[in-house]
C-alpha positions in Angstrom: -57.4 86.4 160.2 -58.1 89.9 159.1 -55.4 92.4 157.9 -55.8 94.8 161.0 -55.4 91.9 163.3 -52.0 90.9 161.7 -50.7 95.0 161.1 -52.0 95.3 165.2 -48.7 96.3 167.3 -45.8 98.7 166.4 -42.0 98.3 166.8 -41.2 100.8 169.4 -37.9 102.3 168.3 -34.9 101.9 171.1 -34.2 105.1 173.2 -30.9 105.7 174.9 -31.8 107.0 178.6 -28.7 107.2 181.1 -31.0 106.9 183.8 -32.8 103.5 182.3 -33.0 100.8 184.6 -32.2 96.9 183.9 -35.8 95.9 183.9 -36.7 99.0 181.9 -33.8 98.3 179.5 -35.3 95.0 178.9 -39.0 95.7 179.1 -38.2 98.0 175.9 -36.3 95.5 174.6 -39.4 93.3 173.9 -41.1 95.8 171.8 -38.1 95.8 169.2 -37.4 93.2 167.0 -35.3 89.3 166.7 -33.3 87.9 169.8 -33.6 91.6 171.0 -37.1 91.3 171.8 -37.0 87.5 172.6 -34.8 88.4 175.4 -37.4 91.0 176.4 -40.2 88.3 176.4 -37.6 86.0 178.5 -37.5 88.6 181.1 -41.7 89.3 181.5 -42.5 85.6 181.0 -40.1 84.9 184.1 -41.8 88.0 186.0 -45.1 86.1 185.1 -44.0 83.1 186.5 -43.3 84.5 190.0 -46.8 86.3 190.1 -48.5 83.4 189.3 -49.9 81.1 192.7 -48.7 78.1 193.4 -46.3 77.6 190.6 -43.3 75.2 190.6 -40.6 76.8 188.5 -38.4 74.0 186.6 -34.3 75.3 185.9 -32.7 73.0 183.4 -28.7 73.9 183.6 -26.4 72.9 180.6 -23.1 74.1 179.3 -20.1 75.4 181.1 -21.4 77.8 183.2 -19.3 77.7 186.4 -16.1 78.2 184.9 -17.6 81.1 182.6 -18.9 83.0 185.7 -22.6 82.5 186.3 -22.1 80.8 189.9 -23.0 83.1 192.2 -26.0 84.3 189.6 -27.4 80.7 189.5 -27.0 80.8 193.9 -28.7 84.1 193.7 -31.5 82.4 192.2 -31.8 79.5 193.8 -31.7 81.5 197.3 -34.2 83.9 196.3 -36.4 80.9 195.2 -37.1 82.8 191.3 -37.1 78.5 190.5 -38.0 75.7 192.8 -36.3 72.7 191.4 -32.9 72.5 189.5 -31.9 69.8 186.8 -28.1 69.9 185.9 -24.8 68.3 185.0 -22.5 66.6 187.2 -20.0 69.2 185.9 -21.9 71.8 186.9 -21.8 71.1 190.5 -18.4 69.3 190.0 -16.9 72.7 189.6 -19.5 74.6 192.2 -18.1 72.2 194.9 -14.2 73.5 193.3 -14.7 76.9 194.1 -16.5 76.3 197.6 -13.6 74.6 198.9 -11.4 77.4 197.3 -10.5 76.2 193.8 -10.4 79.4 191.6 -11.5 79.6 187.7 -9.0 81.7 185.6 -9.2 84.2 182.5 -7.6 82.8 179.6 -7.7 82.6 176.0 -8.2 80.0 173.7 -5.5 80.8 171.4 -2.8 79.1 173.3 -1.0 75.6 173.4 -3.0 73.0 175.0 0.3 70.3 175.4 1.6 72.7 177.0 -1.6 73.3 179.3 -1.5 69.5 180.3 2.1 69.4 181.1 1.5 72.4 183.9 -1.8 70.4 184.9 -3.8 72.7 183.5 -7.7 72.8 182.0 -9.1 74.1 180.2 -12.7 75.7 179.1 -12.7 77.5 176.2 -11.0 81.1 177.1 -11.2 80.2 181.5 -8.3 77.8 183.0 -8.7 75.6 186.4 -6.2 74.2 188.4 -6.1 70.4 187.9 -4.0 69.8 191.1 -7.0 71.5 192.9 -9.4 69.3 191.1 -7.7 65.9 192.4 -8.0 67.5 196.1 -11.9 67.6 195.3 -11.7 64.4 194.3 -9.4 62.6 197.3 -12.6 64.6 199.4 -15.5 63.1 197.7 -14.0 59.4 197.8 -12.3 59.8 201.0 -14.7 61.8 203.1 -18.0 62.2 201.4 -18.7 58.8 200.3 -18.4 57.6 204.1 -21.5 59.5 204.4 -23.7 57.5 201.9 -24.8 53.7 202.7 -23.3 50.9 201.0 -26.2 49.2 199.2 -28.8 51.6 199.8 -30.0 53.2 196.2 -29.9 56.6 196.2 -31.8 59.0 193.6 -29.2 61.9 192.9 -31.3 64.5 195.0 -31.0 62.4 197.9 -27.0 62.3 196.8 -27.0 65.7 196.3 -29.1 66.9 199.3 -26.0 65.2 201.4 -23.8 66.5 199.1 -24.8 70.3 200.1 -25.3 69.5 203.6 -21.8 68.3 203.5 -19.9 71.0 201.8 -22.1 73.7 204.3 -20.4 72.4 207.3 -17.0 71.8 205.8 -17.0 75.3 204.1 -19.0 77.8 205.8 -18.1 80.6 204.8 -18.0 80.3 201.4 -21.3 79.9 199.5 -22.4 78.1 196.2 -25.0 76.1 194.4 -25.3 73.3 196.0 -24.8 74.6 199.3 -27.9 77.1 198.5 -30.0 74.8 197.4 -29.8 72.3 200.6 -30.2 75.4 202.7 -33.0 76.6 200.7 -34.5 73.2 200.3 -34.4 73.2 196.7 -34.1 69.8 194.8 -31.2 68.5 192.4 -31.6 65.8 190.2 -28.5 65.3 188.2 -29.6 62.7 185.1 -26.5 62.0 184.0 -24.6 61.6 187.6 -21.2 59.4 186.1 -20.9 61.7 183.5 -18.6 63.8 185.8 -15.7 63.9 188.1 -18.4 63.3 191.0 -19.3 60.4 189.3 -15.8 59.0 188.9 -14.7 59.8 192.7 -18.0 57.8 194.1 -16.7 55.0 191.6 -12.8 55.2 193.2 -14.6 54.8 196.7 -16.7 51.7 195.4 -13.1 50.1 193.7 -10.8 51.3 195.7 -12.7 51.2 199.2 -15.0 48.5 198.8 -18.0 50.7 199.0 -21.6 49.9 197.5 -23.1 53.1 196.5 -25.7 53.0 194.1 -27.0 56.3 192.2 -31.1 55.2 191.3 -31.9 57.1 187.9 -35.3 55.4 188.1 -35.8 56.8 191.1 -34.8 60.4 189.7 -37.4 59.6 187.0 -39.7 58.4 189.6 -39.4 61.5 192.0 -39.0 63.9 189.2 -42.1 62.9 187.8 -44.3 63.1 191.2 -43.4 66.9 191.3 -45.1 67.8 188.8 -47.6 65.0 189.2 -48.1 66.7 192.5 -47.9 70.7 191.3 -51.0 72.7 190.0 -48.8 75.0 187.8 -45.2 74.0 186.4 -42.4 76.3 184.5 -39.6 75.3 182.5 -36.5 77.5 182.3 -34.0 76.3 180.2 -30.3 77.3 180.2 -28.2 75.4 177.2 -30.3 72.5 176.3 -29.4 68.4 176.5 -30.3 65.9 179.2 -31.4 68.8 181.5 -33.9 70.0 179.2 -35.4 66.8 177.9 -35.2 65.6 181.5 -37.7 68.4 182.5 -39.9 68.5 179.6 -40.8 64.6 180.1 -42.3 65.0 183.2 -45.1 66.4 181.8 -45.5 63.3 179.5 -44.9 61.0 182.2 -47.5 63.4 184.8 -50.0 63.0 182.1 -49.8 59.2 181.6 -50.3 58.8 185.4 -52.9 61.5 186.4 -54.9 60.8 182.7 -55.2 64.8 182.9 -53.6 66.7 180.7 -49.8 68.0 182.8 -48.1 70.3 180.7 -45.7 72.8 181.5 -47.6 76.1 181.8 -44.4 78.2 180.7 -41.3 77.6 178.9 -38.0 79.8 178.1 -34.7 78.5 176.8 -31.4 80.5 176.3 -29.5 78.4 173.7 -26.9 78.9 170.8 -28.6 75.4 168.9 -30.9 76.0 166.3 -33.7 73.6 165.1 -32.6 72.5 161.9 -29.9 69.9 162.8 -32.8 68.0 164.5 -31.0 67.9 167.9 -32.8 68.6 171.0 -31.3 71.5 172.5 -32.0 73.9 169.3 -35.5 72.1 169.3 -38.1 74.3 169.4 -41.3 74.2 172.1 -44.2 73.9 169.5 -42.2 71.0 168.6 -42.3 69.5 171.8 -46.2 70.7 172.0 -46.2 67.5 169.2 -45.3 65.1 172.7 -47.6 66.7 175.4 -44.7 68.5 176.8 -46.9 71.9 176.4 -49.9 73.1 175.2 -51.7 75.6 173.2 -52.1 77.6 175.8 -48.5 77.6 177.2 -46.5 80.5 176.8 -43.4 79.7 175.5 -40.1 81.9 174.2 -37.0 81.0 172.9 -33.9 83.2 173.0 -31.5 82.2 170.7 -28.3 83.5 172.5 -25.1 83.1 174.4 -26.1 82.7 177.8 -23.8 84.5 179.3 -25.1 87.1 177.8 -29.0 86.7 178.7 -28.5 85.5 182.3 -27.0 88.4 183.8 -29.3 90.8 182.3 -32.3 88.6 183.1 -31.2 88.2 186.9 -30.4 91.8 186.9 -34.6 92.8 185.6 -35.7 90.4 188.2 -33.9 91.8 191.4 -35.2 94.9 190.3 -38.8 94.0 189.8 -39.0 91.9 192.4 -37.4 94.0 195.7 -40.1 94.1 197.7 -42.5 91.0 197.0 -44.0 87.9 198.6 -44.3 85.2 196.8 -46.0 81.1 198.2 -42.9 78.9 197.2 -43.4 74.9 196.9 -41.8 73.1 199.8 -40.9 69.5 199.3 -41.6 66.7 201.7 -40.6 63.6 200.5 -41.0 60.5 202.5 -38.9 57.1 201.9 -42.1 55.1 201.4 -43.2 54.3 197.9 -41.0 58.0 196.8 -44.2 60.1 198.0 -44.2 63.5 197.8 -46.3 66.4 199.3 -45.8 69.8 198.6 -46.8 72.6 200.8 -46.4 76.6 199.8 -44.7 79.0 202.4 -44.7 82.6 201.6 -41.6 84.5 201.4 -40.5 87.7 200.4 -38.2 87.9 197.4 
């Protein structure tokens, strides 16, 4: 590569404009320099992923985020179909459901004494409280009442759990709005990967103990059905909030696309918003050329990493999006899914975001 090619594109120094906008804010952004400008790339690779046809947009969802505040951002989102399929933790919708049936998150601080937290029934994340006695209400509600709607025996993948989970908490709660209850109505997927790993998990285990019921939560199906979508899309997306399960969950459906289409399947874009960093060899701080080593992307996929607090990026992120995208139409994937042999169609309906 020649020296003019390298010395080809300028910082553009930061100006302060009172009368700046979000999306300009960040556009600028990405002509500066380190997470500054990563977060700036974050916001027009997500812009390109919306223009682009027939695009499945992938949202991988780690860490605490309910109790630190993002809930209605990630409903916002989901409602205004800017992604198409979401991959989480049990927690994560665990404390969704909480506030939908009027459990409320509180400000905190960590600098406090945590026996003392437990005896008042208490938890705690981080510098946020939750009412524990609420928690055991959500719980008596899931094995009580929402497990009668599952079959005994019947394996279930945990989108088909979670599809009657948000169908459930819609008619028990509506006038409150969430996550889950967005995605039913929007007909948005859930896989959850790592389904007992959560207080959901646990209260469908109390109804299969202490009720006698027999339900069954499939992960091979979630791999099976997670798979077919992007089996069955023409372009895929990853957005990546945290990192663990969720991410790698996403990311391998490329590998496992591949190996049954013998086309190359990889993810067309990728951004992550993580505080991990690659040198500790863990996945979440793994970077995407490194992932490019498995087939999870290509050469040609554009990926950016934002090395950040997430509660940080999201908000200004959502915030650039609403504003670029107030008036446009964009085809989103349906999902038809029919019990025999998992299949899947997908169809695109235009809507205006």
């Amino acid at each position: 590569m020649r020296r003019e090619q390298v010395l080809k594109r300028p910082t553009r120094p930061f100006e302060v404009d009172p009368e700046k906008t979000i999306s300009e804010l960040v556009r600028d952004m990405s002509v500066t320099g380190f997470q500054g400008r990563k977060l700036g790339e974050a916001a027009e690779a997500w812009t390109e992923m919306l223009k682009k046809r027939e695009m499945v947009i992938w949202l991988g969802l780690a860490g605490a985020m309910v109790p630190a505040g993002m809930r209605q951002l990630i409903t916002y989102l989901v409602r205004r179909r800017m992604v198409d399929v979401l991959v989480t933790t049990g927690a994560t919708l665990y404390h969704d459901a909480y506030e939908t049936i009027g459990g409320k998150h509180f400000l905190g601080t960590d600098q406090i004494d945590n026996v003392m937290l437990r005896k008042h029934r208490i938890d705690r994340v981080y510098d946020v409280y939750a009412d524990e006695n609420k928690f055991y209400q959500l719980d008596v509600l899931i094995e009580k009442e929402f497990s009668s709607r599952l079959q005994s025996g019947r394996p279930y993948s945990s989108r088909e759990v979670l599809h009657e989970f948000g169908k459930w908490l819609s008619e028990m709660s509506r006038d409150r709005d969430g996550i889950c209850v967005a995605a039913y109505e929007s007909g948005v997927p859930i896989f959850i990967p790592s389904f007992c790993d959560s207080g959901m998990g646990f209260s469908l285990m109390f109804a299969n103990r202490r009720r006698k019921r027999h339900i069954i939560v499939d992960h091979m199906r979630d791999v099976d059905e997670s798979s077919r979508i992007t089996e069955r899309s023409r372009h895929t997306s990853v957005i990546v909030v945290g990192g663990g399960v969720p991410k790698n969950f996403i990311q391998q459906t490329a590998v496992i696309a591949s190996y049954q289409t013998r086309h190359d399947r990889t993810h067309d874009f990728a951004i992550q918003f993580t505080t991990d960093v690659p040198q500790w060899g863990g996945l979440s701080g793994s970077t995407f050329e490194e992932a490019q080593s498995w087939g999870k992307y290509n050469a040609r996929s554009r990926m950016v990493q934002c090395f950040t607090d997430a509660t940080i990026a999201l908000p200004v992120v959502a915030e650039a999006l609403s504003q670029r995208f107030k008036r446009f139409r964009r085809r989103v994937p349906r999902f038809n899914w029919t019990d025999h042999n998992n299949a899947l169609d997908i169809t695109y309906q235009p809507i205006k975001l």
